[in-house]
MMTF fields as JSON, N, C-alpha, C and O atoms, coordinates in Angstrom:
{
  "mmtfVersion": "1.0.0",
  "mmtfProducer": "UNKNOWN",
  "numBonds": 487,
  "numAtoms": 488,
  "numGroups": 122,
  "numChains": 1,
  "numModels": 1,
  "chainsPerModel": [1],
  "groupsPerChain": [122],
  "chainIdList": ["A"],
  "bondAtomList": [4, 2, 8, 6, 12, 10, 16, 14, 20, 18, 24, 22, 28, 26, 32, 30, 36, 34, 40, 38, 44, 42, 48, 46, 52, 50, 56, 54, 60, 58, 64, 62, 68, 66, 72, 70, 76, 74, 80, 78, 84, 82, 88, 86, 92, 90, 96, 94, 100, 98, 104, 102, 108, 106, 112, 110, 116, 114, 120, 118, 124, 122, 128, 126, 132, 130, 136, 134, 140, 138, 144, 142, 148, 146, 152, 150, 156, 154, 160, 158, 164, 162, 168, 166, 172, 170, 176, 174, 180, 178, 184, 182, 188, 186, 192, 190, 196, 194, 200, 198, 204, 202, 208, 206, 212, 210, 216, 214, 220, 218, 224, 222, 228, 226, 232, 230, 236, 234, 240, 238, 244, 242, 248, 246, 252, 250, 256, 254, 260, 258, 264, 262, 268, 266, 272, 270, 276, 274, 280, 278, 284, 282, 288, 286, 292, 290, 296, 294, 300, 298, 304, 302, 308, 306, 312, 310, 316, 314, 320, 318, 324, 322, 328, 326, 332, 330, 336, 334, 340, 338, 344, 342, 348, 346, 352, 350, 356, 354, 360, 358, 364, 362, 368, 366, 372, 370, 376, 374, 380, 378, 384, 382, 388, 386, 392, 390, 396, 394, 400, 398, 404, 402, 408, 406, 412, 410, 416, 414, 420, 418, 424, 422, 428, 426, 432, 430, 436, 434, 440, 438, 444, 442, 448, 446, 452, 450, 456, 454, 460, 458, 464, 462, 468, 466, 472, 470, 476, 474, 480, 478, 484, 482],
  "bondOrderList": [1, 1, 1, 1, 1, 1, 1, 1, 1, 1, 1, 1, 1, 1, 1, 1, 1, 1, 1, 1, 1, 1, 1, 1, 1, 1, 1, 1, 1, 1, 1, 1, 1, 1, 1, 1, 1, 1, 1, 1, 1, 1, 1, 1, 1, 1, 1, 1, 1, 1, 1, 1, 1, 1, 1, 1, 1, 1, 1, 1, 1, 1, 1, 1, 1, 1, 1, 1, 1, 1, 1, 1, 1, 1, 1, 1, 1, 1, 1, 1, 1, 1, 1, 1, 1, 1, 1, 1, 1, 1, 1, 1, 1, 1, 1, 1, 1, 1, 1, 1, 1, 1, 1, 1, 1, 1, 1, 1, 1, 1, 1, 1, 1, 1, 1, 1, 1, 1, 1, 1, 1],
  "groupList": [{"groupName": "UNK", "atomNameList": ["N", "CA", "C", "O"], "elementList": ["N", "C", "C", "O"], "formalChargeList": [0, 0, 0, 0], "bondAtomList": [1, 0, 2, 1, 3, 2], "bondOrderList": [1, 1, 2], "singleLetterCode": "X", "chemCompType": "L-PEPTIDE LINKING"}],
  "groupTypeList": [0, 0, 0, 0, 0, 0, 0, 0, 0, 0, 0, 0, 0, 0, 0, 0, 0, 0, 0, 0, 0, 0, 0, 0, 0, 0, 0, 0, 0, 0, 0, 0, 0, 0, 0, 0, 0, 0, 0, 0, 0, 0, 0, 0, 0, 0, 0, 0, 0, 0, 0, 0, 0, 0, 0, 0, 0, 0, 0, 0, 0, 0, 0, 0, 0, 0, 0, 0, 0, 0, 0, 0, 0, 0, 0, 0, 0, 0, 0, 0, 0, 0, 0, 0, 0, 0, 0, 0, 0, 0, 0, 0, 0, 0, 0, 0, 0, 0, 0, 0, 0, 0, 0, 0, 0, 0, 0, 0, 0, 0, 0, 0, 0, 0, 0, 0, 0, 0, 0, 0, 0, 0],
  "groupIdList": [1, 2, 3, 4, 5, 6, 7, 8, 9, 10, 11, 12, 13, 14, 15, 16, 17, 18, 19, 20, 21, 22, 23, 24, 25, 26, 27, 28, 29, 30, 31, 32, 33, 34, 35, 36, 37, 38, 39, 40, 41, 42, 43, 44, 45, 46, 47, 48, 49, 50, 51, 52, 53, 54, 55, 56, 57, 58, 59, 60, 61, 62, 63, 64, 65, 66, 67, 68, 69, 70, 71, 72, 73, 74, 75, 76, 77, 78, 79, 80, 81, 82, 83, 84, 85, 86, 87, 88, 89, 90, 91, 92, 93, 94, 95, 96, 97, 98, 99, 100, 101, 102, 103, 104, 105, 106, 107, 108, 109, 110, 111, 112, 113, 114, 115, 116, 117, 118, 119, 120, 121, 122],
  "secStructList": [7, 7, 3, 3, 7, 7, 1, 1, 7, 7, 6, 6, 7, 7, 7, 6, 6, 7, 7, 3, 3, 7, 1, 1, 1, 7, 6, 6, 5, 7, 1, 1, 1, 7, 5, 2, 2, 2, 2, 2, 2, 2, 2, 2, 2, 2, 2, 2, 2, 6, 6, 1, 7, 5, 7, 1, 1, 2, 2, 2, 2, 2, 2, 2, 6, 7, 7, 7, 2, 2, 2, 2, 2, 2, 2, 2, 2, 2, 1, 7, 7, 3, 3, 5, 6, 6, 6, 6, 5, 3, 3, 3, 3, 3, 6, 6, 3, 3, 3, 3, 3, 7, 6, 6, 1, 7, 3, 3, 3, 3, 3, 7, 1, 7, 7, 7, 6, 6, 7, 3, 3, 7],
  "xCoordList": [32.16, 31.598, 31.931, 31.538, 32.646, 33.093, 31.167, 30.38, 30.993, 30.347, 31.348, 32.499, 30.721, 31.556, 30.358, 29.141, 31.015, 30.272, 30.37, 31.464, 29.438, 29.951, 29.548, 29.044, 29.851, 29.878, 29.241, 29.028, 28.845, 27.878, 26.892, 26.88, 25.875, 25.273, 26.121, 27.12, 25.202, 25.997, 24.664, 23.51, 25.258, 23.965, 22.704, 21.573, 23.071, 22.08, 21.197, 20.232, 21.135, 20.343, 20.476, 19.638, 21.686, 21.867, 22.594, 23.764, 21.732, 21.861, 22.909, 23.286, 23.139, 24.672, 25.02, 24.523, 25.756, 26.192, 26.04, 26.724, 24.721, 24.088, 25.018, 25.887, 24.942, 26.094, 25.724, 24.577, 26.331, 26.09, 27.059, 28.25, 26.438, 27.628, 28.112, 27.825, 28.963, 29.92, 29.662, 30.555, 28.526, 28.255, 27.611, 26.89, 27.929, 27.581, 28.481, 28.396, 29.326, 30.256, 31.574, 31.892, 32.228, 33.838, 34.572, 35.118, 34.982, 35.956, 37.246, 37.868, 37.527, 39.039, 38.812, 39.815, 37.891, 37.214, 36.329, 35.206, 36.684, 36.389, 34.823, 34.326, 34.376, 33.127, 33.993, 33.658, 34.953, 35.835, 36.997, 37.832, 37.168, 37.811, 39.371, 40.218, 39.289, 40.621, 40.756, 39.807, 41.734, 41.822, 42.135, 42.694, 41.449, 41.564, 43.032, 43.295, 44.175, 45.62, 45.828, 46.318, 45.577, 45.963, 45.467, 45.976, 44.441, 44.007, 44.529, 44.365, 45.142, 46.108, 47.356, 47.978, 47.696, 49.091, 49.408, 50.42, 48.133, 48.018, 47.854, 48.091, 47.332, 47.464, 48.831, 49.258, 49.257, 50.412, 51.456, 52.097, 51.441, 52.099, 52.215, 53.256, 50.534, 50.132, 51.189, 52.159, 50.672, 51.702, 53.043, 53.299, 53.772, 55.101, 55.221, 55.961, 54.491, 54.854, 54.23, 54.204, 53.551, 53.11, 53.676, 53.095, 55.212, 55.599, 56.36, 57.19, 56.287, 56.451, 55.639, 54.706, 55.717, 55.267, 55.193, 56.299, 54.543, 54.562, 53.606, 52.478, 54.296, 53.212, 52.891, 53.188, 51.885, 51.163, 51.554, 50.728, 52.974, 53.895, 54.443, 54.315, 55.076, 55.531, 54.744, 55.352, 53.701, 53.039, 52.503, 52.134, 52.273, 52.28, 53.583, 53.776, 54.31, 55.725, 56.272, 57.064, 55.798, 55.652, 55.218, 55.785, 53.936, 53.13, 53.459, 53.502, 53.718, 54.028, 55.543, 55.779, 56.395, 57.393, 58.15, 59.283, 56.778, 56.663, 57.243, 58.125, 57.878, 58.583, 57.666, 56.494, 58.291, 57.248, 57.829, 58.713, 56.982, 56.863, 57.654, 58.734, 57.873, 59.284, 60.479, 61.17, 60.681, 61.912, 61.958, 63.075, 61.095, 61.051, 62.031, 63.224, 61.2, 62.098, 63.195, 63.79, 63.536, 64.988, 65.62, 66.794, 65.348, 66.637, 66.383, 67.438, 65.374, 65.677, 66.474, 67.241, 66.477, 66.957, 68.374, 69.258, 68.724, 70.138, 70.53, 71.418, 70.17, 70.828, 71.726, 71.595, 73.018, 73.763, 73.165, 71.947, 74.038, 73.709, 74.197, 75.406, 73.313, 73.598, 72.677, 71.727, 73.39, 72.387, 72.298, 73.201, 71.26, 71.142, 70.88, 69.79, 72.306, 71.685, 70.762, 70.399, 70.68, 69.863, 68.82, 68.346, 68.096, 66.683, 66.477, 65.363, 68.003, 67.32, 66.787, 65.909, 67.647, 67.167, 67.591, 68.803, 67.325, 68.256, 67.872, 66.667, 68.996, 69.316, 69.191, 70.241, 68.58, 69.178, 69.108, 67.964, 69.96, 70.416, 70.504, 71.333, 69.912, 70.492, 70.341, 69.874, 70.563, 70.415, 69.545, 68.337, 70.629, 69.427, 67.67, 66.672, 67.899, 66.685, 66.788, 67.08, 66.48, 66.766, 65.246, 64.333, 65.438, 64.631, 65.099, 66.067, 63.883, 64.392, 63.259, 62.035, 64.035, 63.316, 63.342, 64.444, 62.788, 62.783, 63.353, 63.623, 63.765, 64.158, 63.572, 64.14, 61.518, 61.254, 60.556, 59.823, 61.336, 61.211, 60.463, 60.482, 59.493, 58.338, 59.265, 60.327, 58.667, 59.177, 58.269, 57.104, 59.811, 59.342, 59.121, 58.127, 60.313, 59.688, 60.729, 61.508, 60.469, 61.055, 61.551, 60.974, 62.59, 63.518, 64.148, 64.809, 64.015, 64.908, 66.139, 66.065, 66.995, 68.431, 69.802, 69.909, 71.158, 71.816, 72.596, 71.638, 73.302, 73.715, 74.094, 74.802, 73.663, 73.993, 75.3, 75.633, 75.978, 77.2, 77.339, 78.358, 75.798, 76.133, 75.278, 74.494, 75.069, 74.999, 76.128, 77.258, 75.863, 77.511, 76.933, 75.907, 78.071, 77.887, 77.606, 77.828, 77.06, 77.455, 77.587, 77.905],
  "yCoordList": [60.689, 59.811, 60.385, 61.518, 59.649, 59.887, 59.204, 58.512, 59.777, 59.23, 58.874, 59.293, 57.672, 56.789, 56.972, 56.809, 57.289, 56.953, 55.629, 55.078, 55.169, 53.593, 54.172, 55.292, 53.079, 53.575, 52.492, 52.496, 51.378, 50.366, 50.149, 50.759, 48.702, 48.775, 47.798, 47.318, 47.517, 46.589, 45.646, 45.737, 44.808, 43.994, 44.658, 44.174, 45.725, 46.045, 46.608, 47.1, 46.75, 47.392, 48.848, 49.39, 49.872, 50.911, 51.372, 51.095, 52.179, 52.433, 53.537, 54.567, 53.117, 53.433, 54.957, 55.745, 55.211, 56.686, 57.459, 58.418, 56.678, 56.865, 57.752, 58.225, 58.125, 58.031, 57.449, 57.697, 56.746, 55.973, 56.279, 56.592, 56.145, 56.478, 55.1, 54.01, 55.538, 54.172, 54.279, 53.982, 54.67, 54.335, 52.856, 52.458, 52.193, 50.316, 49.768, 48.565, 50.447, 49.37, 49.196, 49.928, 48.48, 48.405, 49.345, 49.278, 50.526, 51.583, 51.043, 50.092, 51.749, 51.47, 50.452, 49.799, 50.204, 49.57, 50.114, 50.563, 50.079, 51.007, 50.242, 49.244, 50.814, 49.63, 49.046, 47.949, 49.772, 49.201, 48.327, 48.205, 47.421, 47.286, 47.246, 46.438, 48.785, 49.448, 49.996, 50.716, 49.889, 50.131, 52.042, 52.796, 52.198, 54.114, 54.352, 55.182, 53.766, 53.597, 53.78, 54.835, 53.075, 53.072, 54.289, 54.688, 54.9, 56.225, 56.969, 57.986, 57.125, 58.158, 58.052, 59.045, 56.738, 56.507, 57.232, 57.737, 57.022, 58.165, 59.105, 59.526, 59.862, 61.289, 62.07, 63.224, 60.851, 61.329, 61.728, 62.772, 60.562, 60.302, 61.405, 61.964, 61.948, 62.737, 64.381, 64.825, 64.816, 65.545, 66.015, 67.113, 65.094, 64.796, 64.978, 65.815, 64.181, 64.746, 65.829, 65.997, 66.86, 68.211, 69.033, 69.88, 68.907, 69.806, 69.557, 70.404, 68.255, 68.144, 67.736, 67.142, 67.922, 67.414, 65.665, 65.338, 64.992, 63.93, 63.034, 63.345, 62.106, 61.044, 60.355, 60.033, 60.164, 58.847, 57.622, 56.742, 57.236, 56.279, 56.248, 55.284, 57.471, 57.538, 57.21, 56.885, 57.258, 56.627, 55.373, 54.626, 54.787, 53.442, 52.902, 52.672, 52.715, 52.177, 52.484, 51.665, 53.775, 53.304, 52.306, 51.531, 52.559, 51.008, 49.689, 48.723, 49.659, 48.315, 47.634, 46.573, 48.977, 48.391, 48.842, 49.118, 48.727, 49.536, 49.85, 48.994, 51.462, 52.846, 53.363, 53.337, 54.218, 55.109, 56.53, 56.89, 56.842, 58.976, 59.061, 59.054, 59.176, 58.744, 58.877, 59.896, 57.906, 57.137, 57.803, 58.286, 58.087, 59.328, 59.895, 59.753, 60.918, 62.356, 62.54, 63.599, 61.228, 61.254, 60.904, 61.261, 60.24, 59.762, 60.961, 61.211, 61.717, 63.216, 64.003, 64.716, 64.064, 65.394, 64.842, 65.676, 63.158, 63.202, 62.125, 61.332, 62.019, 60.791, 61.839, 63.041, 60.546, 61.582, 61.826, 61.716, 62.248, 62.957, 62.753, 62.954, 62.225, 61.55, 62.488, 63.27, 62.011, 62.553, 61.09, 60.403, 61.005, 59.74, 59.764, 59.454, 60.281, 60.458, 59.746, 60.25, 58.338, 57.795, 58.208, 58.301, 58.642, 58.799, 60.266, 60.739, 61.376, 62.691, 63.103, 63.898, 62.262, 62.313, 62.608, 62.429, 63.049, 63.482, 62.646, 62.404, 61.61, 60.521, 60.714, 61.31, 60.581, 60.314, 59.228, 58.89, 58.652, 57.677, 57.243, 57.918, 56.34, 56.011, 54.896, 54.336, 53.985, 52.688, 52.199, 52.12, 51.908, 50.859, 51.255, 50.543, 52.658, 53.182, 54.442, 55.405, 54.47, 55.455, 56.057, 55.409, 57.436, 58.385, 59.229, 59.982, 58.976, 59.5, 61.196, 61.242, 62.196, 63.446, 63.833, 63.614, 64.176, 64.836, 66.123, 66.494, 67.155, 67.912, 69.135, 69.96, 68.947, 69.778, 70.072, 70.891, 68.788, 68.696, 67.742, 67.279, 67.19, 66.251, 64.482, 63.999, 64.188, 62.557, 62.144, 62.361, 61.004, 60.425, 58.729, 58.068, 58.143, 56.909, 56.772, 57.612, 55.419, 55.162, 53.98, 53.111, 53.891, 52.132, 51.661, 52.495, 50.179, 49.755, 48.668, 47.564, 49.571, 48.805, 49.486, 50.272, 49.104, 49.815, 51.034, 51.725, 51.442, 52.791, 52.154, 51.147, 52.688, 52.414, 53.395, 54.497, 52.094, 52.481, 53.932, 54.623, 54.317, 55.706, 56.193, 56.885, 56.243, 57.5, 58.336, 57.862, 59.8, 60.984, 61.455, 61.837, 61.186, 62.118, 63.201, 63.738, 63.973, 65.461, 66.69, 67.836],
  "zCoordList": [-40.122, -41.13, -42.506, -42.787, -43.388, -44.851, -45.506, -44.86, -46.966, -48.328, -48.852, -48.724, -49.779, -50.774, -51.959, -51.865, -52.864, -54.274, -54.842, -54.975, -55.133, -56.056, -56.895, -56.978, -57.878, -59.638, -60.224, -61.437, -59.374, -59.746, -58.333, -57.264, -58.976, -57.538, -57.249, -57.783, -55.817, -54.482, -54.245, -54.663, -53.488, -52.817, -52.189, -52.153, -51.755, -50.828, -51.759, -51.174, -53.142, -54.671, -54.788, -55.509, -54.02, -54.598, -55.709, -55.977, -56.411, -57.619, -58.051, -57.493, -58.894, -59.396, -59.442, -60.247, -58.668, -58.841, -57.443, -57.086, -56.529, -55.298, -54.753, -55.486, -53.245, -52.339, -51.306, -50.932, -50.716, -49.709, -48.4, -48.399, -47.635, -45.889, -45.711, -46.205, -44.816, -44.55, -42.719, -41.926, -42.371, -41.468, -41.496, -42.411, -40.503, -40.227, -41.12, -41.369, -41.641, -42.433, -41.843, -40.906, -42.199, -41.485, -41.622, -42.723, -40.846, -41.358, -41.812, -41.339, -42.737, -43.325, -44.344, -44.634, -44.867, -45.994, -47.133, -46.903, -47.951, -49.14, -49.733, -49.212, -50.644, -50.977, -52.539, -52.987, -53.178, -53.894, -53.68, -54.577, -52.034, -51.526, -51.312, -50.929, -51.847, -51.197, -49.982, -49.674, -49.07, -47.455, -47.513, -48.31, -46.253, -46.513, -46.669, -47.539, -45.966, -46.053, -47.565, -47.968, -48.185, -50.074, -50.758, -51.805, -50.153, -50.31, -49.897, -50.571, -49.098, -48.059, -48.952, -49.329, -49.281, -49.576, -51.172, -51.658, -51.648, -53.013, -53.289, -54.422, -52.24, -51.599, -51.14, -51.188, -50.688, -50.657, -51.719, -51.843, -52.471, -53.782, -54.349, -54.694, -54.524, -55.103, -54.638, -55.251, -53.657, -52.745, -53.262, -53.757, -53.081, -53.12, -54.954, -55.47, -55.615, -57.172, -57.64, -58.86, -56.683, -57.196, -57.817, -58.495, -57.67, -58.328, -59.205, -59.54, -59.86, -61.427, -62.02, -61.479, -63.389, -64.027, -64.704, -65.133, -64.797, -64.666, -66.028, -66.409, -66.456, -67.951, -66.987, -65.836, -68.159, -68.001, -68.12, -67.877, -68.54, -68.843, -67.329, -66.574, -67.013, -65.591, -64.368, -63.349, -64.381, -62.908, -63.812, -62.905, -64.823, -64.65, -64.287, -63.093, -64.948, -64.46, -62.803, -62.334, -61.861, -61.119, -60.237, -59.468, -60.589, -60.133, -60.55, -59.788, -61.91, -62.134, -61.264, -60.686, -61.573, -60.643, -59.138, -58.745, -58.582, -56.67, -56.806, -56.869, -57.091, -56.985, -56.326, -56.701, -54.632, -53.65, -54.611, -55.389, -54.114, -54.724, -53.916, -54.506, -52.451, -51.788, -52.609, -52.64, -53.216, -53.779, -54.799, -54.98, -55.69, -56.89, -56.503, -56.773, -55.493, -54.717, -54.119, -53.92, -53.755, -53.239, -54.234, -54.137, -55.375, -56.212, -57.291, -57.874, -57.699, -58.271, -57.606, -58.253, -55.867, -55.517, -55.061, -54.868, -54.829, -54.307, -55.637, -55.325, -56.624, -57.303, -58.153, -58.383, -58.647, -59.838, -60.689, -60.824, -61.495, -62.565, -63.704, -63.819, -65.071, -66.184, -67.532, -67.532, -68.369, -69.81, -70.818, -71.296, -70.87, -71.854, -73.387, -73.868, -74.361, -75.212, -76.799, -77.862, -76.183, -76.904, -77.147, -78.279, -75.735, -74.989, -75.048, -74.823, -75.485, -74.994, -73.568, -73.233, -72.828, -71.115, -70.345, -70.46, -69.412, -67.949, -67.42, -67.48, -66.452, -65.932, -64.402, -64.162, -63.279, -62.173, -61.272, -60.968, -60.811, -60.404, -58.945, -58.334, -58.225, -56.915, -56.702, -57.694, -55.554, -55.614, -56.681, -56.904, -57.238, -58.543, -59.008, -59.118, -59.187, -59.68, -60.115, -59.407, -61.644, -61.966, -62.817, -63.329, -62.709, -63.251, -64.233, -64.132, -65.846, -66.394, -66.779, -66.652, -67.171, -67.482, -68.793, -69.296, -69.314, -70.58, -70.919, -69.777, -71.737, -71.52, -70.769, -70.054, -71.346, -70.95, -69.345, -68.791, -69.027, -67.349, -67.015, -65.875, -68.201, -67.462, -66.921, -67.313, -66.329, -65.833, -66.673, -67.005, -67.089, -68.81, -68.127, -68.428, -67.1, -66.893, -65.615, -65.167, -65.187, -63.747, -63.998, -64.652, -63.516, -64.264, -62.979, -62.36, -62.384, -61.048, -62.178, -62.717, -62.105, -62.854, -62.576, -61.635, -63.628, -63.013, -63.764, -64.11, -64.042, -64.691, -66.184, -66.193, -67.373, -68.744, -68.815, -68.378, -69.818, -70.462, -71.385, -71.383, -72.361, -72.977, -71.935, -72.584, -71.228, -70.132, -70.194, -70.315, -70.105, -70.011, -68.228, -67.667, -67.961, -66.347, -66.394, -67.479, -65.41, -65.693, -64.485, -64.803]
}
């Protein structure tokens, strides 16, 4: 048996902040109704981008445009290799998704497109 915190009440009149069990309730149902899966799946995320550094620009733009932490990691560790110097960026590239870095390593944003013209290989 997991606790769930709500952060408001619920029908049943518990008060905000409570903790409540998720015993008698539907497992795999959140009281925010997110599925435990979407929790797992951000855990994971989480995981997998531990060891960079990462904005706050960069995991929205994930989300906004379904990029898996997955797909991050493979197109950092096998995509080519570009410098963007409009952007001051390190470029990497793989199927139609590219990641860009900053110099000082952090992931600056996540783009599904295809290789820009002043991109320099490298």
């Amino acid at each position: 048996m997991f606790v769930l915190m709500l952060l408001g009440c619920d029908n049943s009149g518990t008060q905000p902040g409570k903790a409540v069990s998720s015993a008698g309730r539907h497992h795999g149902v959140r009281a925010d109704n997110r599925s435990d899966s979407d929790i797992d799946n951000r855990s994971n995320a989480a995981d997998l981008l531990a060891n960079y550094r990462v904005s706050y620009h960069f995991r929205a733009r994930m989300q906004e445009r379904d990029v898996s932490a997955e797909t991050v990691v493979d197109v950092i560790e096998h995509g080519q290799r570009f410098y963007d110097p409009k952007n001051d960026s390190n470029i990497r590239w793989k199927d139609d998704v590219y990641v860009a870095v900053a110099p000082d390593g952090t992931l600056k944003t996540v783009v599904r497109g295809r290789i820009e013209n002043r991109w320099k290989p490298q």
